[in-house]
C-alpha positions as CSV (number, residue, x, y, z in Angstrom):
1,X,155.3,367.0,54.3
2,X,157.3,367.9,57.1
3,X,160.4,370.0,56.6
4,X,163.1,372.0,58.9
5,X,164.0,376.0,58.6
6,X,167.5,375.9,60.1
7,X,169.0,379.2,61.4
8,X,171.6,380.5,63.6
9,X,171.7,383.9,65.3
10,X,174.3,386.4,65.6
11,X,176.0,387.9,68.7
12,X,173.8,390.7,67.8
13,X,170.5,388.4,68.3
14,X,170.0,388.8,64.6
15,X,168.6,386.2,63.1
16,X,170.1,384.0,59.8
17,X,168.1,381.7,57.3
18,X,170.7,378.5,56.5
19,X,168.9,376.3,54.9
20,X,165.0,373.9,54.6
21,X,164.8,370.3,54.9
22,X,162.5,368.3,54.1
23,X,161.8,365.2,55.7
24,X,162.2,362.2,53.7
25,X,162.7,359.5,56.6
26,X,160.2,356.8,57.1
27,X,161.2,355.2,60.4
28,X,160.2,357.9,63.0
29,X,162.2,356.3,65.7
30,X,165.5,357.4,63.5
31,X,164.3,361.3,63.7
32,X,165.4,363.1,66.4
33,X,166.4,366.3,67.6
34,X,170.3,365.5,67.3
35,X,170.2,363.5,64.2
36,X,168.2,367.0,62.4
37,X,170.9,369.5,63.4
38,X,173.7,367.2,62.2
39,X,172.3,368.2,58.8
40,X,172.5,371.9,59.9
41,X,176.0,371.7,60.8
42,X,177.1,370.0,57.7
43,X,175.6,372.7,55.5
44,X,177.6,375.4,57.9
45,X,180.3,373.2,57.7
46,X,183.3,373.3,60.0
47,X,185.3,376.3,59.1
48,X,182.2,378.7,60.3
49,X,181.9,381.5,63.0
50,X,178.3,380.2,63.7
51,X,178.6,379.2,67.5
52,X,175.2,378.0,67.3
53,X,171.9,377.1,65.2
54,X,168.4,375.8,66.0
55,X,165.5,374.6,63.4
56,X,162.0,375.0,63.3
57,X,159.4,372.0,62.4
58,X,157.1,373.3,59.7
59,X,154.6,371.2,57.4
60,X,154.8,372.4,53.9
61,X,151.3,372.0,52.4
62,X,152.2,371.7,48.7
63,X,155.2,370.8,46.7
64,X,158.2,373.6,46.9
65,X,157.9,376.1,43.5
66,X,153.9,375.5,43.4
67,X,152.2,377.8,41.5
68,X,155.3,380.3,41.5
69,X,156.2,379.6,37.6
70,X,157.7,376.7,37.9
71,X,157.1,372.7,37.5
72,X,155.4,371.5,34.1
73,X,152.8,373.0,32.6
């Protein structure tokens, strides 16, 4: 499954985790760059300092809380 890490970076460079999210869209053609950071900026939200965020791609193997205690048993 395919999923973005969203984070933003201070005007120290530092870098900030905001948020995963996973891909659920089955049209590819409706996936692009600017349609997957308008999910970034609604989790920030409007009333944020953040000046600006990026996202990487990742492909998460196995479903989230896998063999970490959770799930049923």
């Amino acid at each position: 499954m395919v999923a973005y890490e969203f984070y933003s970076s201070d005007e120290t460079g530092k870098e900030h985790f905001i948020g995963i999210l996973p891909e659920r869209r089955k049209n590819p053609e409706r996936i692009t760059k600017k349609s997957v950071l308008n999910w970034g900026w609604k989790v920030i939200g409007d009333n944020s300092d953040v000046k600006d965020i990026y996202f990487v791609k990742v492909d998460i193997q196995s479903p989230i809380g896998a063999g970490r205690g959770f799930g049923t048993y």
